[in-house]
C-alpha positions as CSV (number, residue, x, y, z in Angstrom):
1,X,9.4,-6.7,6.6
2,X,9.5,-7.8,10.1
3,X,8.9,-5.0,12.8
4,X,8.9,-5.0,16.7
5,X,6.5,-2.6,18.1
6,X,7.5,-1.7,21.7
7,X,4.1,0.4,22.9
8,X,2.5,0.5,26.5
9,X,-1.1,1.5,25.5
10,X,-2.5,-1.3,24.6
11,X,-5.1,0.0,22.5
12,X,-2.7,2.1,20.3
13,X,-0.5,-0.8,20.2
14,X,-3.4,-2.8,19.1
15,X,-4.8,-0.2,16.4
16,X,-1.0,0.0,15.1
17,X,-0.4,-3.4,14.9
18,X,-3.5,-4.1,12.3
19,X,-2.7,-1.4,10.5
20,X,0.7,-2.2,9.8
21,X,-0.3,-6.0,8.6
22,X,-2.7,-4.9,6.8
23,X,0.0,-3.3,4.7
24,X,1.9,-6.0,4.6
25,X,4.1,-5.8,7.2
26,X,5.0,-9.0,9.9
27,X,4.2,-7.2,13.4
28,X,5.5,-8.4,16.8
29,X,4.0,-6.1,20.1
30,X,5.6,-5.4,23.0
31,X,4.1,-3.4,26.2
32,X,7.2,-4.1,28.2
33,X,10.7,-2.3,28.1
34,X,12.1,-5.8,30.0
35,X,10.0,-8.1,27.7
36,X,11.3,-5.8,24.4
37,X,15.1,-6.1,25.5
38,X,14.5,-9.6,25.5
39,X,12.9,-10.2,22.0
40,X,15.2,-7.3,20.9
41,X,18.2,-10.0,22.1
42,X,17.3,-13.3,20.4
43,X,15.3,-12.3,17.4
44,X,15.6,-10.4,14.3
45,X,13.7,-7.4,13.6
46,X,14.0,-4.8,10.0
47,X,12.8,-1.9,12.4
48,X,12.0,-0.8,15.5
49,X,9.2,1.5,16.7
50,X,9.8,2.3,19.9
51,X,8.1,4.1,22.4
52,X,10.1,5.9,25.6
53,X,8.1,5.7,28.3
54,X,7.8,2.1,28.8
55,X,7.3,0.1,32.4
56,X,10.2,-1.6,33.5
57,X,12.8,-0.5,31.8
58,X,12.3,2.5,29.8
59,X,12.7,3.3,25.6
60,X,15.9,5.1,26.4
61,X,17.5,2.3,27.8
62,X,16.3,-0.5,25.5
63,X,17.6,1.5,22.6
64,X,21.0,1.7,24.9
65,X,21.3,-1.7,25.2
66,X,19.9,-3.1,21.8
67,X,22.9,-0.7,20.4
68,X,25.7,-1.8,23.0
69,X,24.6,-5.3,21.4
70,X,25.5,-4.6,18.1
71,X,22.1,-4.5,16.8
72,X,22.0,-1.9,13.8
73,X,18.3,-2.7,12.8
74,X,16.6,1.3,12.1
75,X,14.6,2.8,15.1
76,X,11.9,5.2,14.6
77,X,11.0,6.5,18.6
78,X,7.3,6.9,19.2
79,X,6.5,9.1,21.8
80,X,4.8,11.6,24.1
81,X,7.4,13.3,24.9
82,X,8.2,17.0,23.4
83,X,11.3,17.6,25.1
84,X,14.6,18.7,23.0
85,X,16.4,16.8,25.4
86,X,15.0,13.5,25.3
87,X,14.6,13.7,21.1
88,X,18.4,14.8,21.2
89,X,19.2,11.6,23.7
90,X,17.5,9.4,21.3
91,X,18.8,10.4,18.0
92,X,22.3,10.2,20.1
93,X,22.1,6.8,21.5
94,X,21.7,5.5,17.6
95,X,17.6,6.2,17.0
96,X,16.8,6.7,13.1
97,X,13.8,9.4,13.5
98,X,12.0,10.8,16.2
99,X,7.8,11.0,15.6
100,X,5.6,12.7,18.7
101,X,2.3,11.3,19.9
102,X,-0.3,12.2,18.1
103,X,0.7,11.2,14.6
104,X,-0.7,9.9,11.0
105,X,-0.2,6.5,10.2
106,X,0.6,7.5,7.3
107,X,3.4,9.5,8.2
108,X,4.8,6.5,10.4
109,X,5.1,4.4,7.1
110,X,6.7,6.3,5.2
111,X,9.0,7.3,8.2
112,X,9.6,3.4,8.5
113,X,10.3,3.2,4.4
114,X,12.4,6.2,5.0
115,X,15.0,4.4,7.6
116,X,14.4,0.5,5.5
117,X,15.9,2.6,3.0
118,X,18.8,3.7,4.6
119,X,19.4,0.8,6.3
120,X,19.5,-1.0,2.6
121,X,21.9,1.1,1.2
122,X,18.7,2.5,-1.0
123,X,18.7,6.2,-1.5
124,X,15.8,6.2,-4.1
125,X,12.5,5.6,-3.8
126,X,12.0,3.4,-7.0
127,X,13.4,-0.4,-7.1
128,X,13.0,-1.8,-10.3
129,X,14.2,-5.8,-11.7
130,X,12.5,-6.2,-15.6
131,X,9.4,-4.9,-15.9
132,X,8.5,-5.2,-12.0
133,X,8.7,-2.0,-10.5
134,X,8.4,-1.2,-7.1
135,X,7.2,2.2,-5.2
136,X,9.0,2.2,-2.1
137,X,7.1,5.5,-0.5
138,X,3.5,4.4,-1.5
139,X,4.8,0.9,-1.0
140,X,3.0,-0.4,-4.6
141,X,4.0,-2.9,-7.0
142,X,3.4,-2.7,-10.6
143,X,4.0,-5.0,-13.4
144,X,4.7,-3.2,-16.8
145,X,3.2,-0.2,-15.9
146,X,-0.2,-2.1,-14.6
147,X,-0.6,-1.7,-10.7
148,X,-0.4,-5.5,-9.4
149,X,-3.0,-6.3,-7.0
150,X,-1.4,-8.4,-3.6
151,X,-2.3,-9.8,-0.1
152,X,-0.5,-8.2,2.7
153,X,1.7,-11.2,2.7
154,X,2.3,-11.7,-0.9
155,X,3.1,-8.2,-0.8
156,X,5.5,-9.0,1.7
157,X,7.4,-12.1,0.5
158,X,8.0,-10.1,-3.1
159,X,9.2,-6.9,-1.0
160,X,11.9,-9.6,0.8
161,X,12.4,-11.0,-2.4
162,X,13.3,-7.7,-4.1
163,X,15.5,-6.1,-2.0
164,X,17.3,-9.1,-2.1
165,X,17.0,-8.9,-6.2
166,X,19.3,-11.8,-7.3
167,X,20.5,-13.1,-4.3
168,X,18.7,-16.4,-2.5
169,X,16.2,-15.7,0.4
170,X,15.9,-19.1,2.4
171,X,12.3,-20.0,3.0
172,X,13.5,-20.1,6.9
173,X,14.4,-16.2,6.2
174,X,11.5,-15.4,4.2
175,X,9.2,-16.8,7.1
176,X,10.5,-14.6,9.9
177,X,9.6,-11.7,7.9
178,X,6.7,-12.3,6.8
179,X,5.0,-13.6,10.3
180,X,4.9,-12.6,13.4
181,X,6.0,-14.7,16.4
182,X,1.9,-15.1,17.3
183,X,1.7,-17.3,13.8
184,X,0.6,-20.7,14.2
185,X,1.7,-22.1,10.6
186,X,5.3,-24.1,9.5
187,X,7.7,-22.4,7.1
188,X,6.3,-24.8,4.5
189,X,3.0,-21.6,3.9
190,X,6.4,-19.5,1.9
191,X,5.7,-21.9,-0.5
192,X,2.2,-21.4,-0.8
193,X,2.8,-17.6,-1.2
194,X,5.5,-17.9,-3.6
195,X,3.1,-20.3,-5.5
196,X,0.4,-17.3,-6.0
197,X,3.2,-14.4,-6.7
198,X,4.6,-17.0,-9.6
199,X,1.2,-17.2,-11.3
200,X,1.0,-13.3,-10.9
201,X,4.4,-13.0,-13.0
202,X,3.6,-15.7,-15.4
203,X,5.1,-14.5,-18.2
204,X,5.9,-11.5,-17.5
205,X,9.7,-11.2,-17.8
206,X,10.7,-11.7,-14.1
207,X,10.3,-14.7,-12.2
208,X,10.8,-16.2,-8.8
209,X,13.6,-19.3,-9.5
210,X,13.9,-22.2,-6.8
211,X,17.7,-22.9,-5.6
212,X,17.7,-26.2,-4.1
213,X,19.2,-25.6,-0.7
214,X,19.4,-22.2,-0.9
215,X,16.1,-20.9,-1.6
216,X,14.7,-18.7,-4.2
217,X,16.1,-15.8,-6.5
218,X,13.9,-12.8,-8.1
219,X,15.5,-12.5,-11.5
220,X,14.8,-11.2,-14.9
221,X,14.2,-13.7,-17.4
């Protein structure tokens, strides 16, 4: 999953940021409401955490605009703020939850899995293809019954790969949502972590199948 953080503390942002790739998540930071609008404009994001008081332009109005756009991707508006008003503005202008400053990472997450659920058309909290099963609220993977062990971003390329159970995921696709816009590597490193999540389902009953041109399929054997 590929988030944009919009924060102006950069220390918070900072702490945030790690915390969310270390569970497997593809994080790009923004301390700017201009510079957000921008990336919010020409690249694709799964969420949005958004703070509302921003320099520049403020959260308020980036969540404006990204909606007037057409751009549907899940909000979750981080913020100082306590106000009614400003929570009721948000949730009006098309935000997905509301958290106030100070918070529990923990409670972010599963905020975040809450509205990547909803935006997926997912209303449970258990996917399942075969014997992999996934735990969308702890985020865990396991493989008949056995927890499976992952790297944040093999965690991340099966989580793409799921959601999308039986449908292709080009490695181009793959790539934006497993790294950030600060990664250095090609598109060709998919294929390294689809190399690693194959030997973890050796076997198993589900497997990651190659389309030439397309990209690859999680399936059930």
């Amino acid at each position: 999953m590929r988030l944009l953080l919009v924060e102006d503390s950069v220390k918070l942002a900072a702490w945030l940021s790690k915390a969310l790739k270390q569970h497997g998540y593809a994080v790009d930071v923004s301390h700017d409401g201009v510079e957000a609008d921008s990336l919010l404009s020409t690249e694709h994001y799964d969420a949005v955490v958004l703070d509302l008081s921003l320099p520049s332009m403020d959260g308020l109005t980036v969540l404006e605009r990204m909606r007037s756009r057409g751009n549907a991707s899940p909000v979750v508006i981080l913020t100082a703020r306590g106000e009614l008003e400003d929570r009721v503005r948000g949730l009006n202008l098309g935000a997905d939850d509301y958290l106030p400053k100070p918070f529990d990472l923990s409670e972010l997450e599963a905020r975040l899995q809450a509205v990547l659920r909803r935006a997926h058309g997912q209303s449970i909290s258990t996917l399942s293809i075969g014997p992999l099963d996934y735990d969308a609220s702890g985020r865990v993977f396991s493989l008949k019954g056995k927890r499976l062990v992952l790297r944040p971003k093999e965690h991340a390329v099966l989580e793409a790969l799921l959601l999308r159970a039986g449908k292709a995921v080009s490695k181009a696709k793959l790539y934006e949502q497993v790294f950030s816009l600060e990664a250095t590597t090609s598109q060709d490193v998919v294929e390294i972590y689809i190399h690693r999540l194959r030997k973890q389902l050796q076997d198993s009953g589900v497997q990651i199948t190659t389309l030439r041109g397309l990209g690859y399929v999680l399936e059930a054997v």
